[in-house]
ZADO-1210 file (C-alpha; in nm, 4 decimals, padded with zeros to 6 digits):
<atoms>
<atom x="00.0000" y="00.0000" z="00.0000" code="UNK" pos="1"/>
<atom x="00.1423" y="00.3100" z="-00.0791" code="UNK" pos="2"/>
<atom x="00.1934" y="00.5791" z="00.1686" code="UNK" pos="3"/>
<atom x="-00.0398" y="00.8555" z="00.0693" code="UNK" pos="4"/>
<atom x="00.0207" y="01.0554" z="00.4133" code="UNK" pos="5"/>
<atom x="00.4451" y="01.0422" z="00.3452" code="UNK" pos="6"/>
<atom x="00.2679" y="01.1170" z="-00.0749" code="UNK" pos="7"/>
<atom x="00.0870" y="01.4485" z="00.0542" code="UNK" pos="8"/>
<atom x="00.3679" y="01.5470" z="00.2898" code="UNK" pos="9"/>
<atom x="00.6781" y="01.6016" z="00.0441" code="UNK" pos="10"/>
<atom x="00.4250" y="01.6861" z="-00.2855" code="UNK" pos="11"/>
<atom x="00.5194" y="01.9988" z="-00.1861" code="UNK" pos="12"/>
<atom x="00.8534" y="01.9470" z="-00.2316" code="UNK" pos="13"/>
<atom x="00.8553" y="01.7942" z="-00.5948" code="UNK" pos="14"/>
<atom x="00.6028" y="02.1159" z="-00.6674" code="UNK" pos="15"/>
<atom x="00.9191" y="02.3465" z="-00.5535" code="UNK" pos="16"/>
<atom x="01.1266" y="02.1297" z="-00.7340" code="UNK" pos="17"/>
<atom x="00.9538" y="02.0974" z="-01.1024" code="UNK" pos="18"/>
<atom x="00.9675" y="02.4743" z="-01.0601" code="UNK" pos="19"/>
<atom x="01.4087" y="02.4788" z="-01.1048" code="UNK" pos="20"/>
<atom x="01.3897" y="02.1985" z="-01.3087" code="UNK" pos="21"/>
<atom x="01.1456" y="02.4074" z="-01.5734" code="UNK" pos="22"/>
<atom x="01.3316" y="02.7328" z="-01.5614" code="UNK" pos="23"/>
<atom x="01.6510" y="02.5434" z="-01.5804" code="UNK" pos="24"/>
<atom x="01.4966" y="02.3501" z="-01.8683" code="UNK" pos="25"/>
<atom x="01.3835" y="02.6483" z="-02.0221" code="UNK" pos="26"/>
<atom x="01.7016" y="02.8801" z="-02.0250" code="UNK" pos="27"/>
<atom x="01.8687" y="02.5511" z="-02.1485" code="UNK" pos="28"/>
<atom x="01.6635" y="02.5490" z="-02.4613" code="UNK" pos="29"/>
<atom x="01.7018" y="02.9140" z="-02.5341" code="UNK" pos="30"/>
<atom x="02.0245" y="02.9191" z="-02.5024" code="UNK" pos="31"/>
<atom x="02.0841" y="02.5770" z="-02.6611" code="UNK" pos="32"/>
<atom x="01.8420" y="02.6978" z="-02.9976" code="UNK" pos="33"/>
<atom x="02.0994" y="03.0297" z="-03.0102" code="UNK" pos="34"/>
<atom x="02.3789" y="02.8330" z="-03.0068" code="UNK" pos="35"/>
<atom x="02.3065" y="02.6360" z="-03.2388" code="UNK" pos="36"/>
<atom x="02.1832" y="02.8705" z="-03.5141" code="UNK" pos="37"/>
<atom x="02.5112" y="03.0327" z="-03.4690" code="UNK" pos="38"/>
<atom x="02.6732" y="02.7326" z="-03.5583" code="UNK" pos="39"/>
<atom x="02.4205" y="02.6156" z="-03.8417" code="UNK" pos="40"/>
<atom x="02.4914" y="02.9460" z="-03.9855" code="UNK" pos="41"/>
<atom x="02.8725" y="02.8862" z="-03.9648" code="UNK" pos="42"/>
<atom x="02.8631" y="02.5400" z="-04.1039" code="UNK" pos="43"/>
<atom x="02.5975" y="02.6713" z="-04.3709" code="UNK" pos="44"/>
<atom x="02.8177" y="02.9529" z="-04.4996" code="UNK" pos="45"/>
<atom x="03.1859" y="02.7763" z="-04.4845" code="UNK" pos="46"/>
<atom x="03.3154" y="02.9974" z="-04.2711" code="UNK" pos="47"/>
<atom x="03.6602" y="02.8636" z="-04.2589" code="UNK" pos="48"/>
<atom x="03.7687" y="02.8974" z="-03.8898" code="UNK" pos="49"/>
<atom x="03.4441" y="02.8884" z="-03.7393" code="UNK" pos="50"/>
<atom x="03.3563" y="02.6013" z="-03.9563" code="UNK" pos="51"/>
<atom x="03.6420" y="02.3942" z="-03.7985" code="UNK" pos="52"/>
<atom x="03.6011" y="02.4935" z="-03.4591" code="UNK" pos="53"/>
<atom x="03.1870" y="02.4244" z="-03.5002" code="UNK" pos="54"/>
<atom x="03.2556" y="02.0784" z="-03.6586" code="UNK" pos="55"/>
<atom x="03.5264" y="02.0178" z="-03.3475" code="UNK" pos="56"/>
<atom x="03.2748" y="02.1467" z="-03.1055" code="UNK" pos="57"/>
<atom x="02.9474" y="01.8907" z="-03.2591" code="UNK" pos="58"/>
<atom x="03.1583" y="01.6246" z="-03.2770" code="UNK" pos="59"/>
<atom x="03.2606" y="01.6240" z="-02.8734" code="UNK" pos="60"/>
<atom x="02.9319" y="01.7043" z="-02.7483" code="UNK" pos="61"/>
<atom x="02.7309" y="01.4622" z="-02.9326" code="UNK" pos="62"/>
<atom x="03.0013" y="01.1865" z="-02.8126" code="UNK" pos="63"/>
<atom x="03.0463" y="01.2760" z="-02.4604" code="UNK" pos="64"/>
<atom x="02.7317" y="01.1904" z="-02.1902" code="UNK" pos="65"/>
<atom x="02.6184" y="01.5048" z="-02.0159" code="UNK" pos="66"/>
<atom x="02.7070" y="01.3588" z="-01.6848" code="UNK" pos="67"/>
<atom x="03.0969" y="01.3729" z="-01.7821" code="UNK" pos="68"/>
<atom x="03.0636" y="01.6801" z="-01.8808" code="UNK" pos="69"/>
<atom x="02.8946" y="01.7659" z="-01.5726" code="UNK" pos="70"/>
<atom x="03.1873" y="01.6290" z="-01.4133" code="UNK" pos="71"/>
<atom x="03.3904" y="01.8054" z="-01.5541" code="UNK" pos="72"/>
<atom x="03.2410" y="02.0991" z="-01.4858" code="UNK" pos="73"/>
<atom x="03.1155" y="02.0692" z="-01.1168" code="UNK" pos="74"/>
<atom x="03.4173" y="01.8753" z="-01.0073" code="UNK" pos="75"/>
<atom x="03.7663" y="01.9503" z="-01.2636" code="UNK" pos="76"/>
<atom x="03.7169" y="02.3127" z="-01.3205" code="UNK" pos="77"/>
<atom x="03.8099" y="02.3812" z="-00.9692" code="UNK" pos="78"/>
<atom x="04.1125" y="02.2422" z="-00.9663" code="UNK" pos="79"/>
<atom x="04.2162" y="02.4462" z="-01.2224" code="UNK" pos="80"/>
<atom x="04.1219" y="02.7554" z="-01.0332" code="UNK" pos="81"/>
<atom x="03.7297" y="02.8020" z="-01.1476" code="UNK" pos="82"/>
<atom x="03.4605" y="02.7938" z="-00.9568" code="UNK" pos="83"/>
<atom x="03.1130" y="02.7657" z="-01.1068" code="UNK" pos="84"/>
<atom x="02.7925" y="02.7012" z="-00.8956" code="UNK" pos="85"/>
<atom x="02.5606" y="02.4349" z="-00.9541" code="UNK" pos="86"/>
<atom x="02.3148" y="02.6333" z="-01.1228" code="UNK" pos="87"/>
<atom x="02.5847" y="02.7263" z="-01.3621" code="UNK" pos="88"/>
<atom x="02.7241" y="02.4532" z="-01.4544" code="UNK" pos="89"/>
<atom x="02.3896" y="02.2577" z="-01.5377" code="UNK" pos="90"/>
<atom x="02.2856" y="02.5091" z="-01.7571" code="UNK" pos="91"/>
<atom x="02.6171" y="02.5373" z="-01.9214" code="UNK" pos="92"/>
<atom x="02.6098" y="02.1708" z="-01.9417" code="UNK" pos="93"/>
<atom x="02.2852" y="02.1643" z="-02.0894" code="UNK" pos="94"/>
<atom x="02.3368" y="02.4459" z="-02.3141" code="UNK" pos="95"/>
<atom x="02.6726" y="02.2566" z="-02.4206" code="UNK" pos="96"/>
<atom x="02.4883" y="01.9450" z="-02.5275" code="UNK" pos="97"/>
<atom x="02.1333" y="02.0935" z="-02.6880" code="UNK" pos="98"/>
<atom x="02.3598" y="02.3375" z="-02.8841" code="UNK" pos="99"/>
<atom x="02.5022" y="02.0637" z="-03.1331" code="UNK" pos="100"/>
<atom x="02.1913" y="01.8695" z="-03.1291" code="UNK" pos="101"/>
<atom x="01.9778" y="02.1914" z="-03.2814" code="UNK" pos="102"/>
<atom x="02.2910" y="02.3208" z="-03.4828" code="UNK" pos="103"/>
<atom x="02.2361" y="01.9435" z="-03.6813" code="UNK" pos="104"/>
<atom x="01.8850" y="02.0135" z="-03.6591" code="UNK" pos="105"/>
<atom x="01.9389" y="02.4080" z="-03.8401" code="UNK" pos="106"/>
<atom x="02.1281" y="02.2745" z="-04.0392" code="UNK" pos="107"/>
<atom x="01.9433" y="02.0033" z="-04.2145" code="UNK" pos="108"/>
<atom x="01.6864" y="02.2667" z="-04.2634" code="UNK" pos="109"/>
<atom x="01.9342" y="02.4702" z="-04.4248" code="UNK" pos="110"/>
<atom x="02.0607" y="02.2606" z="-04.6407" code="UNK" pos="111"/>
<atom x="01.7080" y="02.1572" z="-04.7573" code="UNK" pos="112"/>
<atom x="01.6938" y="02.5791" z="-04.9213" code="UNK" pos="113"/>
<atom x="01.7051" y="02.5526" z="-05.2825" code="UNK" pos="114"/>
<atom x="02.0342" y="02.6381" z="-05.4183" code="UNK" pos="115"/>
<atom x="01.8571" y="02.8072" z="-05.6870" code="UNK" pos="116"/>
<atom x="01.6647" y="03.0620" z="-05.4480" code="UNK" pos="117"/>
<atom x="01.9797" y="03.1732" z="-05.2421" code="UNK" pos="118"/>
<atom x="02.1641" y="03.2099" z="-05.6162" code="UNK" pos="119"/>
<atom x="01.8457" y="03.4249" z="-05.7513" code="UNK" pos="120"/>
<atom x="01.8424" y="03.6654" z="-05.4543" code="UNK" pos="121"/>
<atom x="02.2569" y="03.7138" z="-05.5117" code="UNK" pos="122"/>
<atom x="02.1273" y="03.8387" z="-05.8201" code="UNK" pos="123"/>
<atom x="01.9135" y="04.1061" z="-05.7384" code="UNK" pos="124"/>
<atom x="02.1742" y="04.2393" z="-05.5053" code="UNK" pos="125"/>
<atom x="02.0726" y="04.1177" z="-05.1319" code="UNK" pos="126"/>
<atom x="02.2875" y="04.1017" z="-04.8919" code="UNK" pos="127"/>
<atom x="02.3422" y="03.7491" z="-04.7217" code="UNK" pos="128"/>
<atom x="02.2349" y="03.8612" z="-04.3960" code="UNK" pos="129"/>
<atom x="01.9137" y="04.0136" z="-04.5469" code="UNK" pos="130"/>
<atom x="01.9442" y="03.6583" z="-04.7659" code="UNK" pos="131"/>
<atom x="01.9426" y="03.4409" z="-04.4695" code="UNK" pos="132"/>
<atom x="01.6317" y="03.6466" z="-04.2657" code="UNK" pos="133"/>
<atom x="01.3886" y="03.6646" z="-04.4986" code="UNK" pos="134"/>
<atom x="01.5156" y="03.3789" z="-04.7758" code="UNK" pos="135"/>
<atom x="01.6987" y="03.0905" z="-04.6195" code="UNK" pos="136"/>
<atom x="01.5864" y="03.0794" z="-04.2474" code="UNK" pos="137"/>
<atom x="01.2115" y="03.0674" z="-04.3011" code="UNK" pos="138"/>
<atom x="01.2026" y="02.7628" z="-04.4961" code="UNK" pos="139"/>
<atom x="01.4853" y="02.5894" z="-04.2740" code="UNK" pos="140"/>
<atom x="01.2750" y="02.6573" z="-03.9848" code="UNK" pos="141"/>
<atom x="00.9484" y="02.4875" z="-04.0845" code="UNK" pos="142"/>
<atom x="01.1722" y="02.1823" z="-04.2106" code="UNK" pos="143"/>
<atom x="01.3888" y="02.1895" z="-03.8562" code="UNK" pos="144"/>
<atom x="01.0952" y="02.2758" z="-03.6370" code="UNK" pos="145"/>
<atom x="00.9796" y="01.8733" z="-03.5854" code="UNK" pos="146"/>
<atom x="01.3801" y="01.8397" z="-03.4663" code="UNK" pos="147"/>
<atom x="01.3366" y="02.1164" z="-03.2660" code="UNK" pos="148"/>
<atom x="01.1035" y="02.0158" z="-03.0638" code="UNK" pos="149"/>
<atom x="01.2460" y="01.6832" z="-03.0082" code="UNK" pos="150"/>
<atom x="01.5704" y="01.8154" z="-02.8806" code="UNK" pos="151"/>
<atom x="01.3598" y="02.0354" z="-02.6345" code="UNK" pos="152"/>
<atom x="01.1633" y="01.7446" z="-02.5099" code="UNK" pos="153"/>
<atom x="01.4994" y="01.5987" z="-02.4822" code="UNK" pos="154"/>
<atom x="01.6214" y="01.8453" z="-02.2857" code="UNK" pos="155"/>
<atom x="01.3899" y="01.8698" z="-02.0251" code="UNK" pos="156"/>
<atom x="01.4410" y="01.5062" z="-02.0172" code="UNK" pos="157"/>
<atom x="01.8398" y="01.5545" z="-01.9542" code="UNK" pos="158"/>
<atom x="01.7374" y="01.8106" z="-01.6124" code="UNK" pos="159"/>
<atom x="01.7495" y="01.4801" z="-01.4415" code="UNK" pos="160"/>
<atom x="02.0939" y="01.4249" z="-01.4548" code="UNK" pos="161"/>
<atom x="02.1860" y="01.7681" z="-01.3076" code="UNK" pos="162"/>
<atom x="02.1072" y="01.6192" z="-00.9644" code="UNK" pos="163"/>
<atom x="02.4820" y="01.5129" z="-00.9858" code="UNK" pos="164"/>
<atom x="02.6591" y="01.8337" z="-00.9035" code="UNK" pos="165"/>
<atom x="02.3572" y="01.9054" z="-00.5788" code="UNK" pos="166"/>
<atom x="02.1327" y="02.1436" z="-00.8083" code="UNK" pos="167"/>
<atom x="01.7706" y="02.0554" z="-00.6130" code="UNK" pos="168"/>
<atom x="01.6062" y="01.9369" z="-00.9265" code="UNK" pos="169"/>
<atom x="01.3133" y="01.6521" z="-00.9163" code="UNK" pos="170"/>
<atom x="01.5894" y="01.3871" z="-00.8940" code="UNK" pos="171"/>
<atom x="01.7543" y="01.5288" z="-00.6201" code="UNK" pos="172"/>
<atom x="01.4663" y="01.5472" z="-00.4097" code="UNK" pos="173"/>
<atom x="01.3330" y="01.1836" z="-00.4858" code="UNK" pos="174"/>
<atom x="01.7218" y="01.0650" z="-00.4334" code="UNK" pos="175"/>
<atom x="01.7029" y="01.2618" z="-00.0698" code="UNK" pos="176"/>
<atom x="01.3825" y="01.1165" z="00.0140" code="UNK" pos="177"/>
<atom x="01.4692" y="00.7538" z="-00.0248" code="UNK" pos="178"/>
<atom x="01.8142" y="00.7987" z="00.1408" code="UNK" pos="179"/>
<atom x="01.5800" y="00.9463" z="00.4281" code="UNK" pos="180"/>
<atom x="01.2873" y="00.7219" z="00.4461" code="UNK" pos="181"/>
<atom x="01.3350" y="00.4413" z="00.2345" code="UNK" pos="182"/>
<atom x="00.9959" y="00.5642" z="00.0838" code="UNK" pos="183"/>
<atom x="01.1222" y="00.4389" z="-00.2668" code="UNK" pos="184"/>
<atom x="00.7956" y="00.3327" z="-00.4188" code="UNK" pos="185"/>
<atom x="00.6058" y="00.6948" z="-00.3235" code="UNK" pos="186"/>
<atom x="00.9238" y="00.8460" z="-00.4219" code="UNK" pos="187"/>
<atom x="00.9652" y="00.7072" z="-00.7264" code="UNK" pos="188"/>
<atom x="00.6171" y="00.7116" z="-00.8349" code="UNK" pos="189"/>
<atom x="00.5827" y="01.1137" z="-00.7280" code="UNK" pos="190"/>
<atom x="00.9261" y="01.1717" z="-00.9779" code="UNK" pos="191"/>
<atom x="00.7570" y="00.9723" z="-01.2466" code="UNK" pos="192"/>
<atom x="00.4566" y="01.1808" z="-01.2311" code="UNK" pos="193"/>
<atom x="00.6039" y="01.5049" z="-01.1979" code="UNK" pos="194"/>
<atom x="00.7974" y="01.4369" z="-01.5516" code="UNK" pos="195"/>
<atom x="00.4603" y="01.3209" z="-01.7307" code="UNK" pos="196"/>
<atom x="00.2553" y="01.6535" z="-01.5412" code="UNK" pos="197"/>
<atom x="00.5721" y="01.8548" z="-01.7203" code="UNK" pos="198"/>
<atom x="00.6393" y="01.6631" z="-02.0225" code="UNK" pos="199"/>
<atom x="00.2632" y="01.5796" z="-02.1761" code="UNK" pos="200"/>
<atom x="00.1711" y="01.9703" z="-02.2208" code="UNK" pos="201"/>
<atom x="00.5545" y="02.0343" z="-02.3513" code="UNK" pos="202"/>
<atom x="00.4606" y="01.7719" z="-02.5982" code="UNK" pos="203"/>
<atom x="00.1266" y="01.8349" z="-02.6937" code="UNK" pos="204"/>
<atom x="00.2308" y="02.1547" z="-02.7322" code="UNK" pos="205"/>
<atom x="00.4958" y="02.0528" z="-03.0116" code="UNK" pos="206"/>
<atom x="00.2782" y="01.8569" z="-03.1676" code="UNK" pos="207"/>
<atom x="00.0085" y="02.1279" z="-03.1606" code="UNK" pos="208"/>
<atom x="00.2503" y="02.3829" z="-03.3010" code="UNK" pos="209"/>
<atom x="00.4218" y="02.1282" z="-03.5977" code="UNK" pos="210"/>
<atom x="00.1024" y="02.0720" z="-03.7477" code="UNK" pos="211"/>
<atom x="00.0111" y="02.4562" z="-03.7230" code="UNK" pos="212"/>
<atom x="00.2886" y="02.5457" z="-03.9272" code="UNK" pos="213"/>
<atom x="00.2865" y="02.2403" z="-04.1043" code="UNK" pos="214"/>
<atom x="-00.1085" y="02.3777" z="-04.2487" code="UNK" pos="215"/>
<atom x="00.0496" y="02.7199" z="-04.3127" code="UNK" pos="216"/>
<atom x="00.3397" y="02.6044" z="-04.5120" code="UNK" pos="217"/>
<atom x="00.0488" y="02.3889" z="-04.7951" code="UNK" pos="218"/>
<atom x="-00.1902" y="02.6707" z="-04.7705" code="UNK" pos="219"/>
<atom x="00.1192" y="02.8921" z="-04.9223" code="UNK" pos="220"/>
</atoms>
């Protein structure tokens, strides 16, 4: 039987918790979404240091977990004289891994631009900033957009490892409580049910938008 006086006790706690995890979540995916149109853009454009250095940076964040870099972070920057706080270092962490995973996503979307449209508006004289606002990144958005949102969902999935370096997240609390009271089952099931209460609406919401612009795009 599960222990719905321990359950209604520490809700309050996972309710406090969901809150850092979402705001965490959320300046990771901003920040992750910047970074890597920045580095689509690069990549996109050949530019020939940045292009290196962006291919250098994809490569070692796609093939290194978050929790090593976490690590690595949290735990190896200070002995080499930096000091970050946890807050920092999870979102820089996050921000390090969602940043190659939507740069591959931009730039699938930019690569799917006709050739012939960037060449025509060369022609008439834009520039290629002006080309890549109102030409290039339009149509690489709608075709990155369902990537998009799956790297976001996977983000907000990834907040659970930043319990690692003592950031009070969802995991850390359900970790606390079963070192405490060896309440695994009601913690357990209270973590699992936080994630769906977060993740469902994220995901509807995806889906919701996708097809939206999805519509727009054949009605043009």
């Amino acid at each position: 039987m599960l222990n719905w006086a321990f359950i209604a006790e520490k809700a309050p706690a996972y309710v406090k918790a969901a809150g850092l995890t979402l705001k965490l979540a959320g300046a990771g995916i901003a920040l992750s979404l910047v970074l890597g149109l920045l580095c689509a853009l690069a990549l996109y454009y050949r530019v020939p240091v940045l292009r290196r250095a962006v291919a250098a940076y994809i490569e070692l964040s796609r093939n290194t977990p978050l929790l090593i870099q976490l690590f690595f972070l949290y735990f190896g920057l200070p002995k080499l004289g930096v000091m970050l706080s946890s807050w920092t270092c999870a979102l820089i962490g996050l921000t390090f891994l969602g940043g190659s995973y939507m740069a591959e996503a931009f730039r699938g979307g930019l690569d799917s631009v006709s050739k012939a449209q960037i060449e025509a508006g060369l022609s008439i004289g834009m520039r290629s900033l002006a080309l890549a606002r109102h030409v290039a990144l339009p149509q690489a958005f709608l075709v990155a957009l369902p990537g998009l949102c799956a790297n976001s969902v996977f983000l907000i999935k990834e907040t659970s490892i930043v319990s690692i370096v003592a950031l009070p997240d969802l995991m850390f609390v359900a970790r606390e409580l079963i070192g405490l009271y060896y309440n695994t089952v009601e913690a357990l099931g209270m973590l699992v049910f936080a994630y769906v209460v977060i993740l469902l609406p994220v995901s509807w919401a995806f889906r919701s938008l996708e097809r939206r612009f999805r519509y727009a795009q054949l009605g043009t």
